[in-house]
N, C-alpha and C positions, 0 to 999 in steps of 0.2 A: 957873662951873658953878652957884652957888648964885643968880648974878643969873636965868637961865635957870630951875633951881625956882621963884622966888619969881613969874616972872612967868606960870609953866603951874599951878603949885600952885591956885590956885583954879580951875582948868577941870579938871586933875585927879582932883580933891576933892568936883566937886559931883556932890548923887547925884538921883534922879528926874526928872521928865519936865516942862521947861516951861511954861506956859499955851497957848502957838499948837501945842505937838505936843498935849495933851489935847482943844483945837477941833480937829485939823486930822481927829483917831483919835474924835470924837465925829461929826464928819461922813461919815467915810469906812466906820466899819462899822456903819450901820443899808444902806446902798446894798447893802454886802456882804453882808447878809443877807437883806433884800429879794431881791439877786439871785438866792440858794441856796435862798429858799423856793421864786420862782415857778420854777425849771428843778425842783423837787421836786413843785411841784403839776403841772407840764406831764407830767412823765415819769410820774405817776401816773392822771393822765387818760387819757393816750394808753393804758398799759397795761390799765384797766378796758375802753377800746374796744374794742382787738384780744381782749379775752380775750373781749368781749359778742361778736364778729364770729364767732370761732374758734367759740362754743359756736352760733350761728345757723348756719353754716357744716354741723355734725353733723347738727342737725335736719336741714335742708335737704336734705340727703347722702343720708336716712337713707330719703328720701320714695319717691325711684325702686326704691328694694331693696323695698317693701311694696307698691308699686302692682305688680312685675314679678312678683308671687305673684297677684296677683287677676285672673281672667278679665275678658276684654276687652267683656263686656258687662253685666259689675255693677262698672264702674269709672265712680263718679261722684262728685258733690262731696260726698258724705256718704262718701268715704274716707278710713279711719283713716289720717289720716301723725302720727301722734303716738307711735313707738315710743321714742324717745329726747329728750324735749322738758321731762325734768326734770334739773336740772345744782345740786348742791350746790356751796352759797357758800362761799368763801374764808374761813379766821379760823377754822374749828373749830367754827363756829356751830348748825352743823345747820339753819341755814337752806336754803330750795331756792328756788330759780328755775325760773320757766315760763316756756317759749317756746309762743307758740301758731301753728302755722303755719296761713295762709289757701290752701285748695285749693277749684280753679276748674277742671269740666272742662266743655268742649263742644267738640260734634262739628264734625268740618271744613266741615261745608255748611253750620252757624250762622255762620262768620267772615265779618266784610267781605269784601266780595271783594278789599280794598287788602291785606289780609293774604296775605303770602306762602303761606302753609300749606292757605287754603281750597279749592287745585285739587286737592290729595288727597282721592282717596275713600277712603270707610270705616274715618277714622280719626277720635281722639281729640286735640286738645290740652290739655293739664295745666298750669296756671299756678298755680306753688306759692310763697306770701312767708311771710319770715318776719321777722317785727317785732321791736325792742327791745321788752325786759322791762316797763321803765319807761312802756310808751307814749309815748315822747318822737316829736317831729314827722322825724323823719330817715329816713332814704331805708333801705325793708327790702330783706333780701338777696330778687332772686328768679331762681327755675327753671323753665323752658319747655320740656317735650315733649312729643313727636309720638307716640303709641301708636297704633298698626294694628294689625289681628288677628295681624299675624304679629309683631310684636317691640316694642322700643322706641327710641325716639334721641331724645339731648339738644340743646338748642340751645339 
């Protein structure tokens, strides 16, 4: 029994972490952490988007409830769709955000004639975007309807 202590006694006995385990945990958590930032930056970018998409989204939404109060012959592109195109920022900040949406109306006998819509008489199309905040180059959300004297429809 005591030949068996003497020859585990020193593996027993020693305390702290080699030199090749201090390389092996020097190389392996900067990777680790590297990994944890970028799924932190991605999961935080994606969220800013969706949240900029949602709040364009509103505006957008917001455009056909305003134009369907206005008669159909003082509907042009000097229409107010900006009821809802201030959104406070995130953080407590009191900061705000503007959306500015682009609104485009002309009559159905201005359209190319390639344009599906231009064989309707007496109506209006409304082409409503709405852009990021930032003016960044990316593709704004848009709305397309068809107003006639008698009602309205989205497409």
């Amino acid at each position: 029994m005591k030949y068996i202590r003497r020859l585990a006694g020193p593996v027993l006995d020693s305390r702290g972490f080699t030199a090749v385990e201090v390389v092996i945990a020097c190389l392996i958590f900067p990777i680790v952490v590297i990994g944890i930032s970028n799924s932190y930056d991605a999961v935080r970018r994606n969220y800013t988007v969706s949240k900029q998409l949602n709040e364009m989204y509103a505006v957008l939404s917001a455009c056909p409830e305003l134009d369907r109060a206005l008669e159909f012959t003082s509907l042009s592109t000097t229409s107010n769709c900006y009821p809802n195109n201030v959104v406070l920022a995130e953080g407590g900040s009191g900061n705000k955000i503007t959306y500015t949406p682009t609104l485009t109306v002309t009559d159905t006998s201005g359209l190319p004639s390639a344009d599906p819509l231009s064989t309707i008489p007496d109506s209006k199309v409304v082409d409503i975007q709405v852009g990021y905040p930032d003016g960044s180059a990316a593709k704004p959300l848009q709305l397309r309807m068809l107003i006639t004297r008698n009602g309205i429809g989205q497409l």
